[in-house]
N, C-alpha and C positions, 0 to 999 in steps of 0.2 A: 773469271778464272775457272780454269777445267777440275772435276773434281779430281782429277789424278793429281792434279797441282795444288790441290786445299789437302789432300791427306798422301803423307808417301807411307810405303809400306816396307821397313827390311826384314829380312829373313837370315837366319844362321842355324846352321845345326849345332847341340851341343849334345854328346853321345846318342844315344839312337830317337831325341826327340828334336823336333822341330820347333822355334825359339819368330816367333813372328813379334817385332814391334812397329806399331805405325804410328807414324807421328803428322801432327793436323788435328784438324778440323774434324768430330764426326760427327755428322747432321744425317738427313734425309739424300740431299746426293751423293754423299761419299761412303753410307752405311753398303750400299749396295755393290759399291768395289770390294771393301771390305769382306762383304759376304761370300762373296765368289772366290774371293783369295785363298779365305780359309778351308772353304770347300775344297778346292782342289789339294791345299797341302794333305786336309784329310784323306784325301781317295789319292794320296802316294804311300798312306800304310803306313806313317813314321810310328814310334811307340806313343806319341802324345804332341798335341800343339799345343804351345804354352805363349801365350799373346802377354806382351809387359805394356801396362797401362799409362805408364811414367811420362809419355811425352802428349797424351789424348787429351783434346779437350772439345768438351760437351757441347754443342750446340743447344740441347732439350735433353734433359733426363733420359728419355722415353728413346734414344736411340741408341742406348747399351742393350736391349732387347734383341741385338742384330745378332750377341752372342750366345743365346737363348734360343734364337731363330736358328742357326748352323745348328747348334745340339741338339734340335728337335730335327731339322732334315735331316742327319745322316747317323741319328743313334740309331737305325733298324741294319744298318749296313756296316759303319766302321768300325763298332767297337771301340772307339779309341778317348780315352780322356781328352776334352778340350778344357785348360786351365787357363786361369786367367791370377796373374799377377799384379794389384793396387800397392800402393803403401801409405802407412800413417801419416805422411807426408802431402800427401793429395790433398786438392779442393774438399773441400767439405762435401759438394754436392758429387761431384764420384766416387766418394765414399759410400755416401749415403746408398746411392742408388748401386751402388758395385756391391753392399749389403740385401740386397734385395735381389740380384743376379746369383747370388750364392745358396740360394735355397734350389737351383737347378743346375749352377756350374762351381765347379770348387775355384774358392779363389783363394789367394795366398797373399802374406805382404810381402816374400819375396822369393825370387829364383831358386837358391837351393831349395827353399821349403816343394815349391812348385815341381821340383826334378825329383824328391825323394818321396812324392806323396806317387807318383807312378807305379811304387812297389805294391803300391796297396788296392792299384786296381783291381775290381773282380774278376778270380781267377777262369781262366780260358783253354782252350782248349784250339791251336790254331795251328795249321799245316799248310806249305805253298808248293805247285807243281808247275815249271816251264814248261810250254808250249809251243810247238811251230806253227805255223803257217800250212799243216799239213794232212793231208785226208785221212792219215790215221788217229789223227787228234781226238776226235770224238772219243774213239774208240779207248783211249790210251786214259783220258779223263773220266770215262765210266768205269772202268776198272778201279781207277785211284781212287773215288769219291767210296765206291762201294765198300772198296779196303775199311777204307780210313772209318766210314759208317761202322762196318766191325767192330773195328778196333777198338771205338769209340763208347761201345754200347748202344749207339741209336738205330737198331736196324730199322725199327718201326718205320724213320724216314729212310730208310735206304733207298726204296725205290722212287718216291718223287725224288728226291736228292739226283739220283741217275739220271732221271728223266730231263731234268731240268739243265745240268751241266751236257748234257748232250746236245741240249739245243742254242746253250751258252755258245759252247765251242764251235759247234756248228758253224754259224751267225760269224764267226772271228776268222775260220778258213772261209768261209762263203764271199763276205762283207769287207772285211778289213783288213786280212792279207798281210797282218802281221806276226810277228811271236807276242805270245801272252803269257800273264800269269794264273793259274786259277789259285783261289784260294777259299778256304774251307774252315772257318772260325766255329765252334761250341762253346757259348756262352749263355748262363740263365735259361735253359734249355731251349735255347733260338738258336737254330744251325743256318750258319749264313755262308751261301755259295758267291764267290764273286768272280768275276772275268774281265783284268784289265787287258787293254791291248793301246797300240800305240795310233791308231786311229780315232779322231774327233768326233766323227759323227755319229751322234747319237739314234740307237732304236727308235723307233715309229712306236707308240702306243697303241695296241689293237684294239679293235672295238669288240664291243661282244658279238657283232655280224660275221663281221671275219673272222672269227673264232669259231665259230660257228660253221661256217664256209669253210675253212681250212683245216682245222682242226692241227694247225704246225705252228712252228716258232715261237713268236713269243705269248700265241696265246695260250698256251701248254705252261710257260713258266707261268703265268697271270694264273691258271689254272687251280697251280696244286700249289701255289705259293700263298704264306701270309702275305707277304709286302714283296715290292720290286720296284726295282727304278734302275738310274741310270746318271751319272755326274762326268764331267771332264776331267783330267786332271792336269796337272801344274806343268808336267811332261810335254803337253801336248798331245795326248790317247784320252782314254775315257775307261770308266771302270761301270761295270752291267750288273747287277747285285738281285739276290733273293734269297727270301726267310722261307723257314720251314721249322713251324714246334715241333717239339721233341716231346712226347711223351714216357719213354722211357724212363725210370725213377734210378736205373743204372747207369745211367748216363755220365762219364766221366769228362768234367771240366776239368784236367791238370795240361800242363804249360808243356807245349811240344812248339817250337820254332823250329822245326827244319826244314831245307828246300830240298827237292828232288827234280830231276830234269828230265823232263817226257819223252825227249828225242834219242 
């Protein structure tokens, strides 16, 4: 039996978060579906993915860790709450061990509690700007990033932040040939630039040779960045990500949601 057939996976939205419950099997083959899955819901930006435990059953203890594993790959990039939903009702041993998952992910015994604890994530500071497919893109993106740097308090990164989105966008007219979104999150003074677009293929890792040698693209973001990488997402594109601390001590994490459109 295929592991897509030992574990299925539904999805619904319920207000702006994402509501994943898989039901099966999860072991060592189907953890690994699982992982992908969530990943991508996270790199579409919802306010929070909230996983309901109610239909899972445990192969080994030791493969609830899968949801430990997604919050360690993409807490440098998403930002976003991954909650996980058990109830008093469950097995003993997913209790037990969904007890032990909760000192790194919040769990809840149930849905509403899960949806109302999203208020109380740590406050942010987060703004999103379309993009075309077009050579003034760049251009359009360094400007925005810079503002927003302003506005923000964090001049200090102002300029790697420019540097980096420039070469983001770049990469997205050059490469991918689609419309993107850039987004620009301030959070615990980690400024995170992202750049989804609607192309799958993912960035090449540069070596320190080629970076060396070319001194362009992505090795300029490796450069002046803490962290970077790069996920797919649920869409079918892929979302390109990098950190930059913030030193600023006036730095203001308050809640801006707005979109603005580049073209």
């Amino acid at each position: 039996m295929s592991s897509a057939a030992r574990l299925r996976i539904g999805v619904r939205s319920v207000g702006e978060a994402v509501v994943v419950t898989p039901s099966g099997i999860l072991d060592v083959a189907t953890a690994p579906q699982l992982r992908t899955f969530l990943t991508k819901q996270l790199a579409e930006q919802p306010a929070a993915v909230i996983v309901m435990l109610h239909d899972i059953v445990l192969a080994k203890a030791y493969t609830l860790g899968v949801f430990t594993a997604v919050a360690r790959q993409t807490a440098q990039w998403s930002g976003l709450p991954l909650i996980l939903v058990t109830s008093r009702h469950h097995d003993h041993q997913l209790r037990l061990h969904s007890a032990v998952v909760a000192r790194f992910i919040p769990v809840f015994d149930n849905l509403a509690s899960a949806l109302a604890s999203m208020n109380s994530s740590p406050v942010r500071q987060l703004t999103r700007l379309r993009l075309g497919p077009e050579p003034a893109s760049p251009g359009v993106a360094r400007r925005f990033v810079a503002a927003t740097c302003e506005l923000w308090r964090c001049e200090d990164v102002a300029e790697d932040a420019v540097a980096i989105v420039s070469e983001l966008v770049a990469n997205v007219v050059r490469h991918a040939g689609t419309d993107a979104v850039l987004r620009l999150e301030l959070r615990r003074q980690l400024l995170t630039v992202a750049i989804s677009d609607g192309n799958p293929s993912l960035p090449v890792r540069p070596s320190t040779e080629d970076w060396a040698e070319n001194g362009r693209g992505l090795g300029i973001v490796r450069a002046l960045s803490t962290g970077w990488g790069a996920n797919r997402t649920i869409s079918g594109g892929k979302i390109v990500w990098a950190t930059v601390r913030v030193t600023t001590p006036s730095a203001r994490p308050t809640i801006n949601n707005g979109w603005r459109n580049g073209r």
